[in-house]
C-alpha positions as CSV (number, residue, x, y, z in Angstrom):
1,X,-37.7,-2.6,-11.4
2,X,-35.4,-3.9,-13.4
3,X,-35.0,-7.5,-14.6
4,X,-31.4,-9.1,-16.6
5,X,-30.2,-12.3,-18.0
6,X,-26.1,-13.1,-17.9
7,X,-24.9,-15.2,-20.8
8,X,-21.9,-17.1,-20.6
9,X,-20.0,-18.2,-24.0
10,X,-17.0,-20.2,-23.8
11,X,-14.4,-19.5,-27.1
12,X,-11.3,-22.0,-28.5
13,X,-9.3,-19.0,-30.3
14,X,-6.0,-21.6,-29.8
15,X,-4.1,-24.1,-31.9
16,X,-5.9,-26.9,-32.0
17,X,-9.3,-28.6,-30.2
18,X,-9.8,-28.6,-26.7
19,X,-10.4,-32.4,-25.1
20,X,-12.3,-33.0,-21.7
21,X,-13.5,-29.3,-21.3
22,X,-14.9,-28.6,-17.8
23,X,-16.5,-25.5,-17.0
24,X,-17.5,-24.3,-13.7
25,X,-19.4,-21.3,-12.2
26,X,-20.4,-20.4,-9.0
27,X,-23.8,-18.9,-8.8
28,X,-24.5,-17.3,-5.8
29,X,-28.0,-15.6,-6.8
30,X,-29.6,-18.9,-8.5
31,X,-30.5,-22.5,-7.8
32,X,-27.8,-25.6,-9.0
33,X,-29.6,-26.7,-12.5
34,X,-28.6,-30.0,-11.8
35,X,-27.7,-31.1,-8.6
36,X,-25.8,-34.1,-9.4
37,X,-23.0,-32.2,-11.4
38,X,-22.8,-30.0,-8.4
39,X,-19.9,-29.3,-5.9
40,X,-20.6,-27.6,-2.5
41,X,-18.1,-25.1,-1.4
42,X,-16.3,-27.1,1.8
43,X,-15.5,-24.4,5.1
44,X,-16.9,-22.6,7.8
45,X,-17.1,-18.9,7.8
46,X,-17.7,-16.5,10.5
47,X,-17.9,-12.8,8.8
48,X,-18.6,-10.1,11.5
49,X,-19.5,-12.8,14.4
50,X,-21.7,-14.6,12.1
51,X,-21.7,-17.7,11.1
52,X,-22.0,-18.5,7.1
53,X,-22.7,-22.4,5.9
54,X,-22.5,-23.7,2.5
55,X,-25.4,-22.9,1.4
56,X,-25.0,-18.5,1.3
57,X,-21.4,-19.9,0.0
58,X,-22.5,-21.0,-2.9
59,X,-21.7,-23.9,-5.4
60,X,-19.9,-24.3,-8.1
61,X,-22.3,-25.4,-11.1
62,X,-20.2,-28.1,-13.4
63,X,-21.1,-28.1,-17.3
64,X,-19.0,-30.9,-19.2
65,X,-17.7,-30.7,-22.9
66,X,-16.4,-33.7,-24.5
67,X,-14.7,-31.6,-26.9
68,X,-14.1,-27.7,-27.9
69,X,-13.4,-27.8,-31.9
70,X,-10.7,-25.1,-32.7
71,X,-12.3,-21.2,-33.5
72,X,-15.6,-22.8,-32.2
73,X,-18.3,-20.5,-29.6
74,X,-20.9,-22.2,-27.6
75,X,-23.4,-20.7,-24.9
76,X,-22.8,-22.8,-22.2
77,X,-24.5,-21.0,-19.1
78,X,-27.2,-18.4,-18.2
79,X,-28.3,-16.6,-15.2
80,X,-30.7,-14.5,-14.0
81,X,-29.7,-11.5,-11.9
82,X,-32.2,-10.6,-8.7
83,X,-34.3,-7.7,-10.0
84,X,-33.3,-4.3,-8.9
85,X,-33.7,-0.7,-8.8
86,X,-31.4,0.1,-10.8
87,X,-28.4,-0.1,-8.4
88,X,-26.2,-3.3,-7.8
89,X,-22.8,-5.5,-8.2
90,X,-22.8,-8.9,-9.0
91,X,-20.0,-11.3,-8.7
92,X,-19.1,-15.1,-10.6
93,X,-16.6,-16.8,-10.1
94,X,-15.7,-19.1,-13.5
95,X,-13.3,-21.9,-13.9
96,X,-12.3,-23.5,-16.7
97,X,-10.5,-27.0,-16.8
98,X,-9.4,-29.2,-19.6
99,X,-6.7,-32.0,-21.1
100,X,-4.0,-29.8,-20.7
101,X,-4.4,-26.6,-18.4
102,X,-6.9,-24.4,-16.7
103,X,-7.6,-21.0,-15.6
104,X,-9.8,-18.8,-13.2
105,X,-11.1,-15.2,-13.3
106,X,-13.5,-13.5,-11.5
107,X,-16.1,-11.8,-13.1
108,X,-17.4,-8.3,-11.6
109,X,-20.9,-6.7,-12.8
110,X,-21.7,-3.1,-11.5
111,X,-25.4,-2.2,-12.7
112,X,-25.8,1.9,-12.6
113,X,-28.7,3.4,-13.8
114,X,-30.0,-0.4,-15.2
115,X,-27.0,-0.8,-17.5
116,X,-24.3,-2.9,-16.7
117,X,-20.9,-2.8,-16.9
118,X,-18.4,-5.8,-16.7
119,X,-14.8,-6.6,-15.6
120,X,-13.2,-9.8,-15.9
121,X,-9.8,-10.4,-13.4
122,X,-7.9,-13.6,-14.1
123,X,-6.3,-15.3,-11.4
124,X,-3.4,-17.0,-11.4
């Protein structure tokens, strides 16, 4: 069996200091660690005659930064991934919202062998 831990950092490699960072994750395979900085995902799915409610959804997991200083790293969020047999993929979705813009990616985790391998896909 194996057992992993995701880490999320968050980077400012810009110009100048980020202001009213917001950084959001949906995580799918763990619990909300606070519920009141919590959004559910709003919608009804039916996938293959079934029907899905918010709770297999997921929810997006808010973490607030006042401010992002210029060249600064922070850990921000960390999950654990279901144990396995080696075998798996693993999906977050991450948004990241401040002053002045955002943007979203998707991040992508294949697990072979018990090593895993990331992609990250931006969305525009």
């Amino acid at each position: 069996m194996y057992s992993h831990q995701i880490r999320f950092f968050i980077l400012n490699l810009g110009r100048s200091a980020l202001k009213d960072v917001v950084f959001s994750i949906k995580d799918v395979y763990n619990e909300p660690k606070e519920k009141r900085k919590t959004k559910k995902t709003k919608g009804e799915l039916d996938f293959m005659g079934r029907p899905i409610d918010n709770e297999q959804i997921g929810s997006y997991d808010n973490i607030e930064i006042n401010t992002l200083y210029l060249k600064s790293k922070k850990m921000i969020y960390s999950s654990n991934l279901p144990s396995s047999f080696g075998f798996g993929n693993y999906c977050y979705d991450v948004i990241v919202e401040w002053k002045d813009g955002s943007y979203q990616m998707q991040v992508d985790i294949e697990e072979i062998d018990g090593k895993l391998n990331s992609n990250t896909n931006f969305i525009m």
